[in-house]
N, C-alpha and C positions, 0 to 999 in steps of 0.2 A: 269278617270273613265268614262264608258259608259254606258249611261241611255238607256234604250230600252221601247220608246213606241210603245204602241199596240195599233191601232185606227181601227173604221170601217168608217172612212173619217176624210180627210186631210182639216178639217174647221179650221173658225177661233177660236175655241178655243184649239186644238192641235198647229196651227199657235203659239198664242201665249204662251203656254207652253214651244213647243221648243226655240223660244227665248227666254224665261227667263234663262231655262236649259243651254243654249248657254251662256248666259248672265253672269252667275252666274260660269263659266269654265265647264262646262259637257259637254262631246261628245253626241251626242246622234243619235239613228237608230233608222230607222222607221218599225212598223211590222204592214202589212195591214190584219186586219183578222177583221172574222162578230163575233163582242163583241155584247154578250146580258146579260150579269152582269157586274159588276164589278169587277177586280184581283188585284190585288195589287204584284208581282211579282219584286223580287229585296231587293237592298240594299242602301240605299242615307246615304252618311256620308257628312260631310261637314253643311253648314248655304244654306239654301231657304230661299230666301226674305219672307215676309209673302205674296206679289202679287201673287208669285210661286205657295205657298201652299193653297192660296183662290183657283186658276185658277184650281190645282190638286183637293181639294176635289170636287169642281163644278162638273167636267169633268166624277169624278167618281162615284157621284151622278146620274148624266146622264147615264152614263155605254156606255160612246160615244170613251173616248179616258183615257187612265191612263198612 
């Protein structure tokens, strides 16, 4: 399965997203676009660590990277 995140920069908190995502068996691609809310876009089957799912809601709280 292939996670597609959206970021409007490649920091350390997309950083460590996609490794958990990695971590966890997900493909994942990156789409650089200027995010000023937060989407939620997609489908996740499978188990996220709860680390995953802290570092996801943070991110998207932010409206920096989901």
């Amino acid at each position: 399965m292939t996670i597609y995140i959206i970021t409007s920069s490649e920091g350390r908190v997309y950083k460590e997203i996609k490794h958990e995502l990695e971590k966890a068996g997900y493909h994942t691609k990156t789409i650089l676009a200027e995010v000023t809310q937060p989407v939620l876009v997609g489908f996740v089957s499978g188990r996220l660590t709860t680390f995953t799912l802290k570092k996801l809601l943070e991110a998207s709280v932010k409206g920096r990277c989901l």
